[in-house]
C-alpha positions, 0 to 999 in steps of 0.5 A, a space after each residue: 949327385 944321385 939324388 940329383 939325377 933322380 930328381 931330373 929323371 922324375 920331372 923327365 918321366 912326368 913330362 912323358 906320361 900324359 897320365 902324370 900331367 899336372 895341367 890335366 888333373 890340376 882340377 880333377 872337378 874340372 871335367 865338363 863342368 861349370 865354375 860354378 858347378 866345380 866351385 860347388 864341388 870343392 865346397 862340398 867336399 870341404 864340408 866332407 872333409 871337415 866331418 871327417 875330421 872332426 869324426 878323427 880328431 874332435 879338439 879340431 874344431 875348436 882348433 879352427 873356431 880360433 883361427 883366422 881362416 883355414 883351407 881344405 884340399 883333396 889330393 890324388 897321387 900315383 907313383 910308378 917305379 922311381 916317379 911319382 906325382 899328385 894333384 887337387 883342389 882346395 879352397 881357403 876359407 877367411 874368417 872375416 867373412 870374404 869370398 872363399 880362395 880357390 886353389 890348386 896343388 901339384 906334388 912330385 915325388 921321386 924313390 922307388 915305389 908303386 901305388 895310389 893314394 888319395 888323402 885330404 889336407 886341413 891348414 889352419 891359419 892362426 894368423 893373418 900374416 900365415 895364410 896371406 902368405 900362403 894364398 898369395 906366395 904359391 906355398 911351397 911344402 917342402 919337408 915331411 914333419 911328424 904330428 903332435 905339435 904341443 904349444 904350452 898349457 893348450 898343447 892337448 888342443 894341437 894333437 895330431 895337428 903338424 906345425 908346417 910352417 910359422 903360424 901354420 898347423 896341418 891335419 892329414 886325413 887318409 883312408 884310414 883315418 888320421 895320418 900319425 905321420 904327415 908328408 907332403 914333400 915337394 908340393 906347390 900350392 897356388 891359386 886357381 885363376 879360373 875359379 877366382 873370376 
């Protein structure tokens, strides 16, 4: 019941503070710039944080090499007393050569706290079914999962990677580095109808 309340209370708060709003930060390369202009931003700052990435954690690479596609999302939140929210942009990139997916995310949070965080997210899609679902259902990240998913005799390869769902691996870059432990709770995913024209 008080987890309830608080949940409420939290979208409540949200809706108050134009600061908060998801539609106004929805696409923080939004402001006063082309599609074009805010589709070369977040393919930009996909090649950053792939760099990144592959700098933390080098068996990365070959991690996405194999797989069918993969996406890449900046993230920016703030967290003020018992409400919390963030938003980004990413993009979905398709081994077979089609157009690149853009997208969006929104996150709410609710427990004591204050802060900024800004972090990157890497979803590596081992198959078809995976990031069709992702792409087309508005994902919906709902849990907190610890890294270091191990599969078999390649589980080396999978270090500091999170199974997020089936067919799903995750790499969470922070100002510090490679997150040991990845969150993401009550974060939505979804297209960007505007960047997809």
């Amino acid at each position: 019941m008080q987890t309830k309340f608080i949940q409420v209370l939290a979208y409540g708060l949200l809706t108050l503070f134009p600061t908060f709003s998801f539609a106004q930060f929805s696409n923080p390369f939004a402001a006063e710039k082309t599609i074009a202009q805010q589709r070369q931003d977040i393919l930009k700052k996909r090649d950053e944080t792939l760099k990144a990435l592959y700098q933390a954690q080098p068996k990365a690479k070959a991690v996405i090499d194999k797989s069918v596609g993969y996406a890449t999302f900046s993230n920016f939140g703030m967290k003020i007393l018992i409400a919390g929210g963030g938003t980004g942009s990413g993009v979905v990139i398709l081994k077979d050569g089609a157009k690149p997916i853009y997208m969006n995310m929104a996150e709410v949070q609710a427990g004591l706290g204050i802060g900024i965080k800004s972090f990157q997210n890497i979803f590596v899609f081992q198959t078809q079914a995976a990031l069709n679902d992702f792409v087309n259902s508005g994902w919906t990240f709902g849990g907190q999962v610890t890294a270091a998913a191990k599969y078999g005799s390649d589980g080396s390869a999978y270090q500091d990677a999170a199974t997020v769902a089936p067919g799903v691996l995750m790499y969470q870059l922070t100002d510090s580095g490679l997150a040991a432990e990845i969150t993401g709770k009550g974060t939505k995913y979804y297209k960007n109808t505007d960047l997809n024209k």
